[in-house]
N, C-alpha and C positions, 0 to 999 in steps of 0.2 A: 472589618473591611478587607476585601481582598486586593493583594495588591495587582498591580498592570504588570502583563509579562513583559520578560526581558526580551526586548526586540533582537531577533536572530534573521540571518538568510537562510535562508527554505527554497530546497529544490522538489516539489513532485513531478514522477514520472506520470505520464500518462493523464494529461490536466486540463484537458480536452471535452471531458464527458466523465457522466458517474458521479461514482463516490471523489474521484481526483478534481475534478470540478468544486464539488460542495469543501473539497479540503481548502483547494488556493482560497474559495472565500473566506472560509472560516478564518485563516491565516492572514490574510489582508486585513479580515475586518478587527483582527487580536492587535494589526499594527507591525507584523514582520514585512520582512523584506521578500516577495516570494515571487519563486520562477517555474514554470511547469515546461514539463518536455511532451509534446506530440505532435504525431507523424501527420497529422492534418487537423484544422479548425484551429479554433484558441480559447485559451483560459479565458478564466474572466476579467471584468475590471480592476487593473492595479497590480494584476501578476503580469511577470515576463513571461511571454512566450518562446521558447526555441525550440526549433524544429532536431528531433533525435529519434532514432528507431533501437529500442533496449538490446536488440540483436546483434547490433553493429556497434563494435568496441570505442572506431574511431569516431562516428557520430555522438558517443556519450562522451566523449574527451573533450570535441570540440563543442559543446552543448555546455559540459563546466565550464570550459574556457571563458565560454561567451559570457556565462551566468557571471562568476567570479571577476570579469573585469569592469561590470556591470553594479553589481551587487555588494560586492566584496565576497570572501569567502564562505563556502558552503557549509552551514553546522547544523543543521537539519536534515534528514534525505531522507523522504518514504517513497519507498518501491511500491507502487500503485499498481504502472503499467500491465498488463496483461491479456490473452487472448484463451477463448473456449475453440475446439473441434470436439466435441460433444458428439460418441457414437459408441453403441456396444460392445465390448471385447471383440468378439469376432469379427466383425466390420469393422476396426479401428486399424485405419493403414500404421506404418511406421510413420510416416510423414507428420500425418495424426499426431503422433504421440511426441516426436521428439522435436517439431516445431512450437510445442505446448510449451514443453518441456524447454526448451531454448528461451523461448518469452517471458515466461515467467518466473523459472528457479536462475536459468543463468542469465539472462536477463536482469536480475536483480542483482544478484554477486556483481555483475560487470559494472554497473551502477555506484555499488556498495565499496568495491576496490577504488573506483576511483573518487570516492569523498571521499573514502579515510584516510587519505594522504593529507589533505589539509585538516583534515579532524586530529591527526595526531599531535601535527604540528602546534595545533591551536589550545593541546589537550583540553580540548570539549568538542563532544558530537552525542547528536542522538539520531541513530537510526531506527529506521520502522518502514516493518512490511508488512503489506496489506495481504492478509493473507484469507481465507474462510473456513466457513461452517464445515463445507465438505471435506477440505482437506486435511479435517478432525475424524466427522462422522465416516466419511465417504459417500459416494452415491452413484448409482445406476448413471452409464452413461457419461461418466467422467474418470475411468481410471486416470487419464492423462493429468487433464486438472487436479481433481487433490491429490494425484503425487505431486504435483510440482507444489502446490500450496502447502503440506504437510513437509516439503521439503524445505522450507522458508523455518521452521519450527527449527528444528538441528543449524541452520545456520546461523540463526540469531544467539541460538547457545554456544556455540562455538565462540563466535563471534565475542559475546559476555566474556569467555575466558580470558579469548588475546587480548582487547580491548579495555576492560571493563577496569583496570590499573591508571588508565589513562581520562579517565573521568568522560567517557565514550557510553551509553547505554545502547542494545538493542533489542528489539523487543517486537511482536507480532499482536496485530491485531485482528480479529477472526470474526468478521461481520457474518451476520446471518441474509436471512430474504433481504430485499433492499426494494424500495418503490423507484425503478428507473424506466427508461423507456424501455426495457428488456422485458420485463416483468409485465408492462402494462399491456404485449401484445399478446401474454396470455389468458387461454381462454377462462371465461367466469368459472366454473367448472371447475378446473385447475389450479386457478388464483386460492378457492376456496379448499379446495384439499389440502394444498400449502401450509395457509393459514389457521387447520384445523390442527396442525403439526407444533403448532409455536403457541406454550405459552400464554406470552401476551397477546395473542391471538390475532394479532397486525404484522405487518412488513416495518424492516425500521426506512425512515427517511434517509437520504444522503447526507443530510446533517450532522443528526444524530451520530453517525458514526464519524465525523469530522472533528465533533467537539472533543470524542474521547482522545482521537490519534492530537491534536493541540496539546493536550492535558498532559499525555504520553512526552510529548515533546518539550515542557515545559519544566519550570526548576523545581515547582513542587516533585515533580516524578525522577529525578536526580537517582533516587537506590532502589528503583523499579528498572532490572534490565534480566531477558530471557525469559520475559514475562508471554502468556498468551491471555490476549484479554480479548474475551467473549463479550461480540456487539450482537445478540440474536435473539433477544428475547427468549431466553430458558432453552431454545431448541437446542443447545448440544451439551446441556449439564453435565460435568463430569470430565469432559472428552477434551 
Protein backbone atom coordinates (compact mmCIF):
# COMPACT_ATOMS: atom_id res chain seq x y z
CA UNK A 1 0.00 0.00 0.00
CA UNK A 2 1.34 3.23 -0.66
CA UNK A 3 1.47 5.62 1.63
CA UNK A 4 -0.18 9.40 1.48
CA UNK A 5 2.43 12.09 0.82
CA UNK A 6 3.72 14.30 3.29
CA UNK A 7 1.59 17.39 3.00
CA UNK A 8 4.02 20.43 1.93
CA UNK A 9 3.51 24.17 0.52
CA UNK A 10 3.78 24.47 -3.07
CA UNK A 11 4.40 27.46 -4.95
CA UNK A 12 4.16 27.25 -8.96
CA UNK A 13 5.07 29.89 -11.17
CA UNK A 14 2.93 30.40 -13.84
CA UNK A 15 -0.58 28.44 -12.72
CA UNK A 16 -2.77 30.14 -14.78
CA UNK A 17 -2.70 27.78 -17.80
CA UNK A 18 -0.92 24.64 -19.26
CA UNK A 19 1.19 22.32 -17.81
CA UNK A 20 1.06 24.88 -14.41
CA UNK A 21 -2.47 24.52 -14.27
CA UNK A 22 -2.64 20.60 -14.51
CA UNK A 23 0.42 20.79 -11.68
CA UNK A 24 -1.69 23.08 -8.82
CA UNK A 25 -4.34 20.35 -9.46
CA UNK A 26 -2.49 17.46 -9.25
CA UNK A 27 -0.91 19.01 -5.96
CA UNK A 28 -4.30 19.90 -4.48
CA UNK A 29 -5.80 16.84 -5.35
CA UNK A 30 -2.21 14.91 -3.46
CA UNK A 31 -3.57 17.16 -0.37
CA UNK A 32 -0.56 20.03 -0.40
CA UNK A 33 -0.89 23.34 0.42
CA UNK A 34 -0.53 25.15 -2.97
CA UNK A 35 -0.15 28.70 -4.50
CA UNK A 36 0.43 29.55 -8.20
CA UNK A 37 1.78 32.86 -9.40
CA UNK A 38 0.25 34.54 -12.67
CA UNK A 39 0.23 37.64 -14.25
CA UNK A 40 -3.51 37.31 -15.12
CA UNK A 41 -6.54 34.56 -14.76
CA UNK A 42 -6.26 31.95 -11.99
CA UNK A 43 -5.33 28.72 -10.73
CA UNK A 44 -7.63 26.27 -10.02
CA UNK A 45 -9.89 25.24 -7.20
CA UNK A 46 -8.05 25.08 -3.77
CA UNK A 47 -4.66 26.78 -4.99
CA UNK A 48 -3.78 30.48 -3.99
CA UNK A 49 -3.54 32.63 -6.52
CA UNK A 50 -0.98 35.69 -6.37
CA UNK A 51 -0.52 37.93 -8.75
CA UNK A 52 3.79 38.06 -9.85
CA UNK A 53 5.61 38.73 -13.15
CA UNK A 54 9.05 36.22 -12.92
CA UNK A 55 10.65 39.39 -14.45
CA UNK A 56 10.40 41.49 -11.61
CA UNK A 57 12.35 40.67 -8.55
CA UNK A 58 10.16 42.73 -6.32
CA UNK A 59 6.88 41.08 -7.41
CA UNK A 60 8.28 37.58 -6.65
CA UNK A 61 9.30 38.74 -2.96
CA UNK A 62 6.02 40.18 -2.36
CA UNK A 63 4.23 36.99 -3.94
CA UNK A 64 6.41 34.74 -1.17
CA UNK A 65 5.50 36.99 1.13
CA UNK A 66 1.87 36.82 0.63
CA UNK A 67 2.15 32.84 0.01
CA UNK A 68 4.16 32.32 3.23
CA UNK A 69 2.00 34.28 5.63
CA UNK A 70 -0.82 32.38 4.17
CA UNK A 71 0.46 28.97 3.74
CA UNK A 72 3.36 28.86 5.98
CA UNK A 73 6.58 28.33 4.33
CA UNK A 74 7.63 27.48 0.86
CA UNK A 75 9.30 23.94 0.32
CA UNK A 76 8.30 23.06 -2.91
CA UNK A 77 8.97 25.66 -5.86
CA UNK A 78 8.56 24.67 -9.74
CA UNK A 79 9.57 27.29 -12.14
CA UNK A 80 6.89 26.65 -14.73
CA UNK A 81 6.49 30.31 -15.73
CA UNK A 82 7.56 31.02 -19.34
CA UNK A 83 7.29 32.78 -22.64
CA UNK A 84 8.12 31.69 -26.69
CA UNK A 85 9.19 34.61 -29.54
CA UNK A 86 9.59 31.95 -31.91
CA UNK A 87 11.60 33.24 -35.17
CA UNK A 88 14.60 32.26 -37.29
CA UNK A 89 18.03 33.34 -36.50
CA UNK A 90 18.06 36.00 -38.74
CA UNK A 91 14.81 37.50 -38.02
CA UNK A 92 15.28 37.17 -34.39
CA UNK A 93 15.55 40.74 -32.80
CA UNK A 94 17.62 41.06 -29.61
CA UNK A 95 14.59 41.86 -27.73
CA UNK A 96 13.49 38.44 -29.10
CA UNK A 97 16.14 36.74 -27.47
CA UNK A 98 16.81 38.34 -24.27
CA UNK A 99 13.30 38.81 -23.15
CA UNK A 100 13.11 34.86 -23.48
CA UNK A 101 15.89 34.72 -21.97
CA UNK A 102 15.00 36.95 -18.91
CA UNK A 103 11.54 34.92 -18.54
CA UNK A 104 12.59 31.85 -18.44
CA UNK A 105 16.29 31.17 -17.34
CA UNK A 106 16.30 34.39 -14.95
CA UNK A 107 13.18 34.36 -14.35
CA UNK A 108 13.50 31.22 -12.62
CA UNK A 109 16.93 31.73 -10.68
CA UNK A 110 14.87 34.94 -9.32
CA UNK A 111 12.34 32.63 -8.19
CA UNK A 112 14.70 29.86 -7.09
CA UNK A 113 16.85 32.65 -4.91
CA UNK A 114 14.11 33.57 -3.17
CA UNK A 115 12.77 29.97 -1.76
CA UNK A 116 15.95 28.94 -0.92
CA UNK A 117 16.12 31.27 1.97
CA UNK A 118 13.48 29.49 3.71
CA UNK A 119 14.48 26.04 2.24
CA UNK A 120 17.76 26.42 4.00
CA UNK A 121 16.54 27.36 7.02
CA UNK A 122 14.03 24.67 7.05
CA UNK A 123 16.78 22.21 5.52
CA UNK A 124 14.26 20.66 3.19
CA UNK A 125 13.26 21.83 -0.22
CA UNK A 126 12.76 20.46 -3.58
CA UNK A 127 13.10 22.53 -6.48
CA UNK A 128 12.03 21.78 -10.10
CA UNK A 129 12.13 23.29 -13.41
CA UNK A 130 10.03 22.96 -16.02
CA UNK A 131 12.12 22.85 -18.57
CA UNK A 132 11.74 20.85 -22.46
CA UNK A 133 12.31 18.57 -25.16
CA UNK A 134 13.82 21.42 -27.18
CA UNK A 135 16.03 22.69 -24.81
CA UNK A 136 17.65 19.11 -25.19
CA UNK A 137 17.18 18.48 -28.82
CA UNK A 138 16.92 21.89 -30.18
CA UNK A 139 14.71 23.21 -32.85
CA UNK A 140 14.19 25.34 -35.78
CA UNK A 141 12.83 28.59 -34.60
CA UNK A 142 13.69 28.77 -31.05
CA UNK A 143 17.24 29.43 -30.57
CA UNK A 144 15.96 31.60 -27.71
CA UNK A 145 13.89 29.20 -26.07
CA UNK A 146 16.00 26.12 -25.72
CA UNK A 147 18.80 28.13 -24.63
CA UNK A 148 17.00 29.42 -21.96
CA UNK A 149 15.41 25.86 -21.24
CA UNK A 150 18.77 23.97 -21.65
CA UNK A 151 20.07 26.55 -19.46
CA UNK A 152 17.67 25.40 -16.51
CA UNK A 153 19.96 21.92 -16.95
CA UNK A 154 23.50 23.60 -15.43
CA UNK A 155 21.48 25.27 -12.85
CA UNK A 156 19.73 22.78 -11.25
CA UNK A 157 23.40 21.09 -11.07
CA UNK A 158 24.84 23.59 -9.78
CA UNK A 159 22.35 24.26 -7.60
CA UNK A 160 22.63 19.98 -6.42
CA UNK A 161 26.21 21.06 -5.50
CA UNK A 162 25.45 24.09 -3.06
CA UNK A 163 22.34 22.61 -1.85
CA UNK A 164 22.17 19.32 -2.02
CA UNK A 165 24.11 18.88 1.93
CA UNK A 166 21.23 20.59 2.98
CA UNK A 167 18.68 18.04 2.21
CA UNK A 168 17.44 20.53 -0.72
CA UNK A 169 16.95 18.38 -4.25
CA UNK A 170 16.87 20.10 -7.73
CA UNK A 171 16.06 18.65 -10.65
CA UNK A 172 14.56 19.39 -14.32
CA UNK A 173 11.80 18.07 -15.86
CA UNK A 174 11.69 17.92 -19.85
CA UNK A 175 8.19 17.51 -21.29
CA UNK A 176 7.69 16.72 -24.78
CA UNK A 177 4.56 17.69 -27.16
CA UNK A 178 1.91 18.58 -24.78
CA UNK A 179 -2.03 18.55 -25.81
CA UNK A 180 -2.74 22.45 -24.75
CA UNK A 181 -4.75 24.93 -26.37
CA UNK A 182 -1.37 25.80 -28.26
CA UNK A 183 -1.05 22.72 -29.86
CA UNK A 184 -4.71 22.25 -30.63
CA UNK A 185 -4.52 25.59 -33.10
CA UNK A 186 -2.37 23.55 -35.07
CA UNK A 187 -2.96 22.58 -38.44
CA UNK A 188 -4.01 18.63 -39.00
CA UNK A 189 -1.26 18.36 -41.19
CA UNK A 190 1.18 19.40 -38.62
CA UNK A 191 -0.28 18.00 -35.57
CA UNK A 192 0.33 14.77 -37.58
CA UNK A 193 3.92 15.29 -38.62
CA UNK A 194 4.67 15.85 -34.89
CA UNK A 195 3.28 12.92 -33.85
CA UNK A 196 5.02 10.86 -36.53
CA UNK A 197 8.16 12.11 -34.56
CA UNK A 198 7.28 10.47 -30.91
CA UNK A 199 7.42 7.22 -30.32
CA UNK A 200 4.38 6.79 -28.45
CA UNK A 201 2.91 8.32 -31.36
CA UNK A 202 0.45 10.75 -29.15
CA UNK A 203 1.07 14.23 -27.52
CA UNK A 204 1.30 13.73 -23.65
CA UNK A 205 -1.71 15.35 -21.57
CA UNK A 206 -1.02 18.15 -18.96
CA UNK A 207 -1.38 15.56 -16.37
CA UNK A 208 0.66 13.27 -17.27
CA UNK A 209 3.41 15.50 -16.78
CA UNK A 210 2.10 16.77 -13.40
CA UNK A 211 2.11 13.47 -11.90
CA UNK A 212 5.74 12.92 -12.66
CA UNK A 213 6.86 16.75 -11.33
CA UNK A 214 4.53 15.51 -7.76
CA UNK A 215 6.59 12.37 -7.61
CA UNK A 216 9.86 14.50 -8.17
CA UNK A 217 8.65 16.52 -5.31
CA UNK A 218 7.89 13.93 -3.06
CA UNK A 219 9.84 11.82 -0.25
CA UNK A 220 10.20 8.78 -2.27
CA UNK A 221 12.46 10.98 -4.67
CA UNK A 222 14.48 12.38 -1.63
CA UNK A 223 18.32 11.08 -3.53
CA UNK A 224 16.94 12.09 -7.02
CA UNK A 225 18.60 15.63 -7.43
CA UNK A 226 20.27 17.06 -11.11
CA UNK A 227 18.16 14.75 -12.43
CA UNK A 228 16.62 15.34 -16.17
CA UNK A 229 13.64 13.48 -16.51
CA UNK A 230 12.21 13.08 -19.85
CA UNK A 231 8.13 13.55 -20.16
CA UNK A 232 8.03 12.90 -24.18
CA UNK A 233 7.37 9.84 -25.11
CA UNK A 234 10.84 8.41 -26.60
CA UNK A 235 11.14 11.73 -28.65
CA UNK A 236 14.47 12.79 -27.26
CA UNK A 237 16.23 9.33 -26.09
CA UNK A 238 19.58 9.86 -25.13
CA UNK A 239 19.52 13.81 -25.06
Amino acid sequence: MTTPPTPRTVLITGGNRGIGYALAEEFVAQGHRVAVTARSGEGPEGALTVRADVTDAASIDAAFTEVEAALGPIEVVVANAGITRDTLLLRMSEDDFTEVIDANLTGAWRVVKRASKGMLKARFGRIIFISSVSGLLGAAGQVNYSASKAGLVGMARSLTRELGSRNITANVVAPGLIETDMTAELPDAQLADYKKSIPAGRFATPAEVAKVVAWVASDDAAYISGAIIPVDGGLGMGH
